[in-house]
C-alpha positions as CSV (number, residue, x, y, z in Angstrom):
1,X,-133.9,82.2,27.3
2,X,-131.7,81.0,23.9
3,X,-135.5,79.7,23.1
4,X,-136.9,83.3,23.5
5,X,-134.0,84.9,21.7
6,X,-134.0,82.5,18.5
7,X,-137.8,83.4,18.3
8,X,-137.4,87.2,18.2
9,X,-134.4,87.0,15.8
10,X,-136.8,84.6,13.1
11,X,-139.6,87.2,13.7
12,X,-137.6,90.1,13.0
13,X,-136.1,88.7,10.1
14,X,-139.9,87.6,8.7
15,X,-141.0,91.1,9.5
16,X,-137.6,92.7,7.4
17,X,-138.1,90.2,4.7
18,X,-142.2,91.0,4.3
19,X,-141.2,95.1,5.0
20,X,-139.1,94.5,1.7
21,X,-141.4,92.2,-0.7
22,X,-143.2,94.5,-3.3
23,X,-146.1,92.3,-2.7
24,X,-147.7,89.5,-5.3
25,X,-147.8,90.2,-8.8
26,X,-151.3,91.1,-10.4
27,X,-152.5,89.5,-13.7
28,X,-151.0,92.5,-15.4
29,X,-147.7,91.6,-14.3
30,X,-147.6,88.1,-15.4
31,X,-149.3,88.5,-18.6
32,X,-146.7,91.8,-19.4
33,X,-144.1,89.3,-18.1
34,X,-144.9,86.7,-20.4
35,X,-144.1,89.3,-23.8
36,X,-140.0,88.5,-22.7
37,X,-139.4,92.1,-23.8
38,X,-138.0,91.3,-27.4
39,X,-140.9,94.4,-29.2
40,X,-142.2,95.2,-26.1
41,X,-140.6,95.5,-22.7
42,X,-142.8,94.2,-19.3
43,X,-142.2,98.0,-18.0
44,X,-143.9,99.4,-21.5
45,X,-146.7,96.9,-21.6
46,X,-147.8,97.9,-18.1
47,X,-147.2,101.3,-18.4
48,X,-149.4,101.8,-21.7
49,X,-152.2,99.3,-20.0
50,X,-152.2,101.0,-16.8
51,X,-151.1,104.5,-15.8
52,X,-152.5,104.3,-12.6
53,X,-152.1,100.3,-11.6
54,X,-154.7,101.3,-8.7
55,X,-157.4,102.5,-11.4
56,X,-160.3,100.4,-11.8
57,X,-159.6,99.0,-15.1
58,X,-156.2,97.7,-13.6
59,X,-157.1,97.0,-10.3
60,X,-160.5,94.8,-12.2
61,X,-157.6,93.1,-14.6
62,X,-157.6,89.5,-12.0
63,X,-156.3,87.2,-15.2
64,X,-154.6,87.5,-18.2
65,X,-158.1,87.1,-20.4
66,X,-159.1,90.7,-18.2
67,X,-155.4,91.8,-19.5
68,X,-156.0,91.2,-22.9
69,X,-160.0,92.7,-23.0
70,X,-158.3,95.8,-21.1
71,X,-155.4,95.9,-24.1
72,X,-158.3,95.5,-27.2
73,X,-160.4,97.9,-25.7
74,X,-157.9,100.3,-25.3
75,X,-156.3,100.0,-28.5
76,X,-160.3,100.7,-30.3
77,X,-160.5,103.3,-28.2
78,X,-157.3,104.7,-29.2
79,X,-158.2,104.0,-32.7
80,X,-161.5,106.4,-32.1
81,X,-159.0,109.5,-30.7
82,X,-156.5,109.2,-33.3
83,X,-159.4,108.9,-35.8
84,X,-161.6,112.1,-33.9
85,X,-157.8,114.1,-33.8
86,X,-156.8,113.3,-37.4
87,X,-160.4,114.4,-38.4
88,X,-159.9,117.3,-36.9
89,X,-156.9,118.2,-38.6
90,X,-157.9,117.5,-41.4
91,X,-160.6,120.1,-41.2
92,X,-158.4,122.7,-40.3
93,X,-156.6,124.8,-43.0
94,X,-154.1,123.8,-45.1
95,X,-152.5,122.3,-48.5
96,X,-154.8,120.0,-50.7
97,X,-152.2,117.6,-50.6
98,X,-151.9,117.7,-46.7
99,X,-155.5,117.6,-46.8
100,X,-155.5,114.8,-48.9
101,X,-153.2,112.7,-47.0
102,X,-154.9,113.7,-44.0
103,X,-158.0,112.1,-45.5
104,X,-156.6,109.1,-46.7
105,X,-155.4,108.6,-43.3
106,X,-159.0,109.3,-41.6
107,X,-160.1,106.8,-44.0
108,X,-157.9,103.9,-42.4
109,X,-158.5,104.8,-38.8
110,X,-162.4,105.0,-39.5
111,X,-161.7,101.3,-40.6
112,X,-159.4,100.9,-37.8
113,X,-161.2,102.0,-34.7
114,X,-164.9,99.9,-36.7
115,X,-162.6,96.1,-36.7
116,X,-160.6,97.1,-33.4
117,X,-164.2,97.4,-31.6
118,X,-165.0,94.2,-33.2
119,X,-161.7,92.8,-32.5
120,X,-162.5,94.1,-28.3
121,X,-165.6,92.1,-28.3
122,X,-164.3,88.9,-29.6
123,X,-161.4,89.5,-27.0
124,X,-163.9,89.6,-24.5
125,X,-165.9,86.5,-25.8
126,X,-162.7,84.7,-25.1
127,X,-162.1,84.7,-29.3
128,X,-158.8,85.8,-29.6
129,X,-158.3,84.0,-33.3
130,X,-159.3,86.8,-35.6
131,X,-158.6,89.6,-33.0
132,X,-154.6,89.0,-33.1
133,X,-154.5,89.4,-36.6
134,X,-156.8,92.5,-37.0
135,X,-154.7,94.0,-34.2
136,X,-151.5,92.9,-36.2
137,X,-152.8,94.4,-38.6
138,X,-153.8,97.9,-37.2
139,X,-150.0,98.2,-36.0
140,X,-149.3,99.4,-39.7
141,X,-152.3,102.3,-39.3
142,X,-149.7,104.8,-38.2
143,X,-146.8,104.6,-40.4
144,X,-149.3,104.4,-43.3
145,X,-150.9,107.6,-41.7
146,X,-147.0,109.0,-41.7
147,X,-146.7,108.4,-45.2
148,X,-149.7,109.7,-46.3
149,X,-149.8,113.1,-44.1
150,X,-147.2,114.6,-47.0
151,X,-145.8,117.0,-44.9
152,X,-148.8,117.2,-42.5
153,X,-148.1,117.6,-39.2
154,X,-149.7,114.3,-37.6
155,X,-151.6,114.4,-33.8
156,X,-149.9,113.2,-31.4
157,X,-152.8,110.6,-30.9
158,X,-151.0,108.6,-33.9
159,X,-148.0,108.0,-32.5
160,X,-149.8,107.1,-28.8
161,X,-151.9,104.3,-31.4
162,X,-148.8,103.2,-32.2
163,X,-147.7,102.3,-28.9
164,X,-151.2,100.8,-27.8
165,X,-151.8,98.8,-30.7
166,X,-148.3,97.3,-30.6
167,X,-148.9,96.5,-26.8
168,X,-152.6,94.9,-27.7
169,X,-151.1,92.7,-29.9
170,X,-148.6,90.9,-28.1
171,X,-150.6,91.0,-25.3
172,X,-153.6,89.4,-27.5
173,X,-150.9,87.2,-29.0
174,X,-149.2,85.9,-26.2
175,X,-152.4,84.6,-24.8
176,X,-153.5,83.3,-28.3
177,X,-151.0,80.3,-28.6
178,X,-152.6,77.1,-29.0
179,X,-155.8,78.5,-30.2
């Protein structure tokens, strides 16, 4: 009977202890894990990588080189709305010197979103060397853009850039050490 008794009280107690896990961690969390949160926090690397953690680019993320092609190709395609949004308003009507800064700033996202793509594909090659800097360097696409609008209002797409690009990068660079 105490035999019987012991063994429903350690099965309860696994059952209340599994009923509370959250489960294993995916690649996403270990790799957003690894940043330590000093630019960019575990809870903002997955949240800009993965709205929806059961969508197929998350849920398809199995290791951290997956993390890191999700993060490039989502910062070139990022680049590429900003760029199609900042086209756009530059297009619309308004002050030449709005328009001009508007321009200037299509001009650095069209170079942008054309070495982010690059940067993607050497990501995915397993090249990160090369990518972490172009992404480093992409993070300074929005302020420029800011400075350059001259009183411009600026799409929101910029400042959504700015948040991607930043989480590529330490995601790209995290995984780059030793390379």
């Amino acid at each position: 009977m105490a035999a019987s008794t012991l063994i429903l009280s350690a099965l309860l107690f696994a059952a209340a202890i599994a009923s509370g896990a959250a489960g294993p961690n995916t690649a996403l969390d270990d790799v957003c894990a690894l940043l330590g949160g000093y630019y960019v926090t575990p809870e903002a690397c997955a949240s800009a990588l993965c709205h929806d953690p059961s969508s197929s680019p998350c849920a398809a993320a199995r290791d951290a080189h997956a993390v890191a092609e999700l993060a490039a190709r989502l910062a070139a395609a990022n680049a590429t709305a900003a760029r199609d949004s900042v086209r756009a308003a530059a297009a619309g009507e308004g002050a030449a010197a709005k328009k001009a800064g508007l321009l200037s700033c299509l001009q650095l996202y069209t170079g942008a979103a054309a070495a982010l793509e690059w940067a993607a594909g050497s990501v995915a090659a397993g090249r990160y060397p090369g990518a972490r800097e172009v992404l480093q360097a992409a993070q300074y696409v929005p302020s420029g853009c800011d400075g350059m609008a001259a009183g411009a209002a600026m799409p929101a797409e910029n400042g959504g850039f700015d948040t991607m690009v930043t989480v590529a990068h330490a995601v790209v660079a995290s995984l780059s050490k030793g390379y």
